[in-house]
N, C-alpha and C positions, 0 to 999 in steps of 0.2 A: 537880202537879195543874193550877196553872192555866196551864201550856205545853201541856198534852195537851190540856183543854178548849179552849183559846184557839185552838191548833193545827186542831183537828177539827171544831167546832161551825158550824155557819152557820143559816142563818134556820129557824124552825121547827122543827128537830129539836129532840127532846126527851133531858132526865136524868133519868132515875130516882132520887133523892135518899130518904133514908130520911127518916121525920117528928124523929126525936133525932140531928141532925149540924150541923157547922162552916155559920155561916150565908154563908161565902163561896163557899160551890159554887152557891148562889142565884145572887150577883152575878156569878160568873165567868159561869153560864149566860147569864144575860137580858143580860149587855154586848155577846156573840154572839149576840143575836137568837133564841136558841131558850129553850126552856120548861122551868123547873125542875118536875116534878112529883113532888111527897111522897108515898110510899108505906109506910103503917103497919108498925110492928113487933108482934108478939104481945108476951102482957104479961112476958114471959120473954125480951125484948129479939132474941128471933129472928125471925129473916124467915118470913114468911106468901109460901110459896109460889104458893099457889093465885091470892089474890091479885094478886100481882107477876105470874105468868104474863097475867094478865086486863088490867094495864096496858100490855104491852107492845103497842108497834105498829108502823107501816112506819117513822113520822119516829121510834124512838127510836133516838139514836146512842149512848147509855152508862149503868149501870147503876153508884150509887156503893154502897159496902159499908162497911160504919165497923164498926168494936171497939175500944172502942164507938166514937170519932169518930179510926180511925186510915186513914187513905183509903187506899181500893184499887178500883182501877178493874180 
């Protein structure tokens, strides 16, 4: 995980990060300069589509997925 972020990220770009994961996707993000952003799970630990599609934008470069904190990009 943090060879792929370390690899890919540069200034600005954003991750999509779930609000319940590994608090090092944080740190690998913002050491590349771009923006960890948390985005809620429903109370039944699934992703809130609608949502997530409303976050997404041109700088975001990745999208992390955890079950519950097993990374998969």
């Amino acid at each position: 995980m943090w060879n792929i972020l370390y690899t890919y990220l540069e200034n600005d770009d954003e991750v999509l990060i779930p609000e319940i994961a590994f608090s090092v996707y944080d740190t690998i993000t913002k050491l590349q300069g771009a923006n960890p952003l948390r985005y809620k799970l429903n109370s039944d630990f699934s992703m809130d589509f609608d949502n997530l599609e409303l976050m997404i934008t041109k700088r975001t470069k990745f999208l992390v997925i955890n079950s519950p904190n097993n990374p998969q990009i």
